[in-house]
Wavefront OBJ file of the C-alpha trace (Angstrom):
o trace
v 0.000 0.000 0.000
v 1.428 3.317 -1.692
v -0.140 5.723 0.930
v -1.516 9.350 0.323
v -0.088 10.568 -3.343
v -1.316 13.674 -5.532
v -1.888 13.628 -9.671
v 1.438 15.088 -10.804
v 0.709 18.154 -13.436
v 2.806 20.246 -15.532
v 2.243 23.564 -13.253
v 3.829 21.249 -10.429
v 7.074 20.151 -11.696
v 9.285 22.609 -10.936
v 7.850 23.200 -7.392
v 8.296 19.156 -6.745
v 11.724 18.315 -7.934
v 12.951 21.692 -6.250
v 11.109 21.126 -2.334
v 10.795 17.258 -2.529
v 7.684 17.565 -0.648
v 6.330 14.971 1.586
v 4.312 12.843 -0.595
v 4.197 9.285 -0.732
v 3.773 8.562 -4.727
v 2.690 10.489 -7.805
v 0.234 9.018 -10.283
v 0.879 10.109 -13.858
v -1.522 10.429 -16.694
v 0.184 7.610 -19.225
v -0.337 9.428 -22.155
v 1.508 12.113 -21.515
v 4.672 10.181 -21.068
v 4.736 7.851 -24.041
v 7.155 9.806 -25.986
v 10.618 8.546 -25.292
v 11.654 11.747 -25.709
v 10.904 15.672 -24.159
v 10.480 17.264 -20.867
v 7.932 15.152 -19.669
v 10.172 11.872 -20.006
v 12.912 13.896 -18.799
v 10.700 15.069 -15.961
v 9.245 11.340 -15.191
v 12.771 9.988 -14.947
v 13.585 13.090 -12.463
v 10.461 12.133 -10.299
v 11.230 8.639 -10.358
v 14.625 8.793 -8.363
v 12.327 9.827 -5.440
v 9.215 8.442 -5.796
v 6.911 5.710 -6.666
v 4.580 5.931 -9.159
v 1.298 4.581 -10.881
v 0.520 5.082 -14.311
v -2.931 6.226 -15.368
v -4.148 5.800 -18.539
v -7.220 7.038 -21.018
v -6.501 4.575 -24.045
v -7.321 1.440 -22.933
v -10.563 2.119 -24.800
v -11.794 -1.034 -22.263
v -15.608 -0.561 -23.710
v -15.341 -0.698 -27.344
v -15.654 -4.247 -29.137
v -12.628 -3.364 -31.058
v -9.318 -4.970 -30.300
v -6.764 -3.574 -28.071
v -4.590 -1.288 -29.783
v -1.529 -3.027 -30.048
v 0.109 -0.171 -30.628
v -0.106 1.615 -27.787
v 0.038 -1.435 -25.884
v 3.478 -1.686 -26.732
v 4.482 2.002 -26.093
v 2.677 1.099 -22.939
v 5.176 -1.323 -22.268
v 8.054 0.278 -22.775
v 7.185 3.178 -20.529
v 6.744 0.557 -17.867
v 9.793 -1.209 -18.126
v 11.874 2.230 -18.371
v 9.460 3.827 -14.858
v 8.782 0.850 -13.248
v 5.246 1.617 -11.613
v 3.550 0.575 -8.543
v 0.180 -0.387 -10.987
v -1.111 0.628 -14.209
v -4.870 1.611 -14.522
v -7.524 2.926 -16.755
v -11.350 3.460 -16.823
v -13.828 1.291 -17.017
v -15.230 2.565 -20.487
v -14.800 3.403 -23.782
v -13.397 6.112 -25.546
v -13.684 5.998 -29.477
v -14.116 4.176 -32.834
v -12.417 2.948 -35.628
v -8.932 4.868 -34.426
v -10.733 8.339 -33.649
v -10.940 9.371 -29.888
v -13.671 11.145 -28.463
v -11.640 12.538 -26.064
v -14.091 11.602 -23.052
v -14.953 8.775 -20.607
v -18.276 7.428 -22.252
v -20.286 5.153 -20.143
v -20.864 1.225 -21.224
v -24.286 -0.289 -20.742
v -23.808 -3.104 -17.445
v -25.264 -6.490 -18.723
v -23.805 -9.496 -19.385
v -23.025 -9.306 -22.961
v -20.863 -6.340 -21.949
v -19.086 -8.201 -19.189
v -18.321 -10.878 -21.468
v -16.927 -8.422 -24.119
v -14.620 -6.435 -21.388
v -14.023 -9.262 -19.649
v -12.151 -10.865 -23.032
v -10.373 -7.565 -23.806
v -9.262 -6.671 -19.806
v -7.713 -10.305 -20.156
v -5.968 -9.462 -23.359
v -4.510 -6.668 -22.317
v -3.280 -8.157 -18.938
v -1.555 -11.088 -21.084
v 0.111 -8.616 -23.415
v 1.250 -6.085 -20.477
v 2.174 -9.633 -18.628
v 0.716 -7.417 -15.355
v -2.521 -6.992 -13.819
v -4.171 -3.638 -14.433
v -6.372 -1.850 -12.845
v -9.587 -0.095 -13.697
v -11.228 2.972 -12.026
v -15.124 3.121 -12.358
v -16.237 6.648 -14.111
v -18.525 9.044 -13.492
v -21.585 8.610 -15.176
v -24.837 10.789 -15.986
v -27.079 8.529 -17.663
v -27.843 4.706 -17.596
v -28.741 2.442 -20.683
v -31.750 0.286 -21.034
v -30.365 -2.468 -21.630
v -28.105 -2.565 -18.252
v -29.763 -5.017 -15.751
v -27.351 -5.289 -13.844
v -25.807 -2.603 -11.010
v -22.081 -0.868 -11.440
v -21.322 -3.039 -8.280
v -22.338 -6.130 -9.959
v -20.328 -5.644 -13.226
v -17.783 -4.901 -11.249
v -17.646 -7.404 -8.805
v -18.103 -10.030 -11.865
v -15.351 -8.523 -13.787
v -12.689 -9.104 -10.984
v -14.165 -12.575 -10.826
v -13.711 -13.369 -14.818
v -10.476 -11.555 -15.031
v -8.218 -11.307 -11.712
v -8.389 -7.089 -12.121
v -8.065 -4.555 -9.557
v -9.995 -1.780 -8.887
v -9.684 1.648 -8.497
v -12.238 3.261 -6.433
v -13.104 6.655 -7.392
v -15.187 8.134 -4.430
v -16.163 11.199 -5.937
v -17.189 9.115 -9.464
v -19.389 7.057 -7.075
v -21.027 10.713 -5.653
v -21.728 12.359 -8.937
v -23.412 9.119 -10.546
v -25.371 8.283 -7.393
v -26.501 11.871 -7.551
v -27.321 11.734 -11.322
v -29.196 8.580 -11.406
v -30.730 8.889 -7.932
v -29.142 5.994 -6.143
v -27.729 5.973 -2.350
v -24.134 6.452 -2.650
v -22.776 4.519 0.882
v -25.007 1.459 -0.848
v -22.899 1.685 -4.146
v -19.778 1.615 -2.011
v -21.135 -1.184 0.320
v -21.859 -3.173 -2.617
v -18.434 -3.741 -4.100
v -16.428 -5.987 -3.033
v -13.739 -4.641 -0.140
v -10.948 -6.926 -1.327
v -11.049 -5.922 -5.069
v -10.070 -2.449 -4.201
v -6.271 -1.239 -5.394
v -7.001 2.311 -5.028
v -8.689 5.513 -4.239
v -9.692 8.895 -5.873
v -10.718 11.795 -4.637
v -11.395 14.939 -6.815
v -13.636 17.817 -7.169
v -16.873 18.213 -9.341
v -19.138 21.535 -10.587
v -22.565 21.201 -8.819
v -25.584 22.260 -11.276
v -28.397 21.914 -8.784
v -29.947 19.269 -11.196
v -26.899 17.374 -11.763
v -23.183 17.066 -11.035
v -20.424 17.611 -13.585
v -17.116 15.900 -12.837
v -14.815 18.782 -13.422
v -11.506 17.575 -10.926
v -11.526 21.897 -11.261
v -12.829 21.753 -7.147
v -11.505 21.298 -4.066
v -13.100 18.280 -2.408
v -16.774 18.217 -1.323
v -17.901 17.720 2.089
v -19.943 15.128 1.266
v -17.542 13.459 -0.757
v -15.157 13.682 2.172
v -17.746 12.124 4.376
v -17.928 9.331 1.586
v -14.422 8.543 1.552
v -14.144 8.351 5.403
v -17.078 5.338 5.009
v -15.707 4.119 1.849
v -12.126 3.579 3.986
v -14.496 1.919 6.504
v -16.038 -0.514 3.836
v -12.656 -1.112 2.064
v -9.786 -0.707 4.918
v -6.349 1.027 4.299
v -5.967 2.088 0.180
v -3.958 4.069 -1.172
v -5.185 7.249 -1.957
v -4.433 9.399 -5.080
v -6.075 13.283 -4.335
v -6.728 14.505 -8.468
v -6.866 17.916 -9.697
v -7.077 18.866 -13.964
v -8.408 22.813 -13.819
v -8.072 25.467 -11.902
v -4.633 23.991 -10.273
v -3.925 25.524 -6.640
v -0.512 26.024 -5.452
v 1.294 22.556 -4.624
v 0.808 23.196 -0.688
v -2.742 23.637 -1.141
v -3.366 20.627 -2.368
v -1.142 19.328 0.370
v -3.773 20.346 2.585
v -6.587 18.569 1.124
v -4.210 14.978 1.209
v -3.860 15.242 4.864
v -7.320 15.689 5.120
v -7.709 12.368 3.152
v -4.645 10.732 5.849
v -6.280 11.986 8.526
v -9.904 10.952 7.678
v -8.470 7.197 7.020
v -7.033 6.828 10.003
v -10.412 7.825 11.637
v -12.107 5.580 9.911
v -9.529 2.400 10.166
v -10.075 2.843 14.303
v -13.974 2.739 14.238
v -15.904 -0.135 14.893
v -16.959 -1.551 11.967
v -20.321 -1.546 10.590
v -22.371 -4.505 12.199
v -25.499 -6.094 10.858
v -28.779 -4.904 12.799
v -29.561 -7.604 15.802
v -32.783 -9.788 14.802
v -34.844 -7.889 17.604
v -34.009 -5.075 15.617
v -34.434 -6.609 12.160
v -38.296 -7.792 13.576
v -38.994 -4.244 14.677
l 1 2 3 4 5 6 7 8 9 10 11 12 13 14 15 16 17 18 19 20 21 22 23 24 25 26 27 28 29 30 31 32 33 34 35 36 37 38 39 40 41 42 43 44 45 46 47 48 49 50 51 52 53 54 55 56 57 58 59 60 61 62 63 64 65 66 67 68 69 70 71 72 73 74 75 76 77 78 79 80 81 82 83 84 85 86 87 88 89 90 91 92 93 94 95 96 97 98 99 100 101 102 103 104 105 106 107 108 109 110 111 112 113 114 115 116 117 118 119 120 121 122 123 124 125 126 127 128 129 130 131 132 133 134 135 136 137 138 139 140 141 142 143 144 145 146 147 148 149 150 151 152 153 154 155 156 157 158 159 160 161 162 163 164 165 166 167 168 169 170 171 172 173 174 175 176 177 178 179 180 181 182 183 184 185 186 187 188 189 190 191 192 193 194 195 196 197 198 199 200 201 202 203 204 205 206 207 208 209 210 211 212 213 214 215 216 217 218 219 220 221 222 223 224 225 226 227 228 229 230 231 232 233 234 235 236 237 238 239 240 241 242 243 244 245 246 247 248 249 250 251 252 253 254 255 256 257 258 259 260 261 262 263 264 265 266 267 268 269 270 271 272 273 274 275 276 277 278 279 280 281 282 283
């Protein structure tokens, strides 16, 4: 277990390899790394003498029914073997057709045809990365009608078929429970605990009628108070604090991780959620 880590961004570089501040691992975004070449390789390599890290990706394309992409499989690999990360993950969706991106994290529909289809292509992947990967659930603001199954379900099923990890993202689990009107503590309750690689915790844009997931935000406090029963649920993860827009100063986000540290440790000394008695089940 990694700890408390930040997403490592551009504005950020400077201020990290100059203070060496007291975080336990970065997670980078893949893509922005594949180039053997540049600053960012340059920069990676830098971090890397200091830190673990876990690479993040947006091209596994997971979803689609088209094949993995070999090709980026393969810079995939490379990058691995050169930074040596903690995990790789991904989202559990799809991103675009016939070689064009859509630039987005578009939602799949959660029945079993679609398990069987991700299923085959997580397990492709995993044999040609020769690792297990892991796959973070995404946030979500509409539901097909052909899903009869729950996220938790397809989810649960999909570590069972495959062996994958998963990546938790608490405030993904907020803004679709919010959108679709489900409880989100029961969404978190209903995954499996011992599937669970990792956390996220990011900001969203509140629209009264729905919830954008922006990472532009400091952390709610109701996605706070999710995490702290989410770490309940799932136990001591490590925990990756995102921000894409609007990015603070380093130190600020600092702030907001030891939140997250402190709010675990809470948690991991509570009792732990017990079934009602029968008395109270009859009542």
């Amino acid at each position: 277990m990694l700890g408390f880590g930040i997403g490592l961004r551009s504005p950020h570089y400077d201020y990290v390899l100059d203070n060496l501040p007291a975080v336990d691992w970065f997670e980078l975004i893949t893509e922005n790394y594949l180039a053997p070449g540049g600053r960012p390789r340059a920069i990676l390599r830098q971090v890397r003498e200091h830190y673990p890290v876990v690479l993040h990706g947006l091209s596994f394309n997971i979803g689609s029914a088209e094949a993995p992409d070999a090709d980026y499989l393969q810079q995939l690999k490379q990058l691995i073997n050169e930074c040596q990360p903690a995990w790789v993950s991904d989202h559990l969706c799809w991103t675009g057709l016939h070689g064009r991106t859509s630039h987005d994290l578009l939602p799949i529909a959660y029945n079993k045809q679609t398990l069987a289809q991700v299923s085959s292509k997580v397990s492709q992947i995993q044999d040609t990365l020769q690792q297990t990967i892991v796959l973070e659930n995404p946030s979500v603001y509409l539901q097909f009608k052909s899903s009869d199954m729950s996220e938790a379900d397809f989810i649960n099923a999909l570590v069972e078929n495959t062996g994958c990890r998963i990546l938790l993202d608490v405030n993904n689990i907020y803004v679709s429970s919010f959108n679709l009107g489900l409880d989100p503590l029961a969404q978190i309750r209903a995954i499996r605990p011992d599937c669970v690689q990792q956390f996220h915790l990011a900001g969203h844009t509140h629209n009264v009628s729905h919830i954008i997931d922006t990472h532009d935000q400091a952390v709610s406090d109701e996605v706070w108070t999710l995490y702290s029963q989410a770490c309940e649920h799932v136990g001591a993860v490590a925990t990756l604090l995102e921000r894409d827009d609007h990015i603070p100063a380093f130190t600020d986000l600092m702030q907001e991780l030891d939140q997250a540290r402190r709010l675990q440790q809470a948690a991991l000394v509570r009792p732990t959620h017990q079934p009602e008695s029968a008395q109270q089940q009859r009542a």
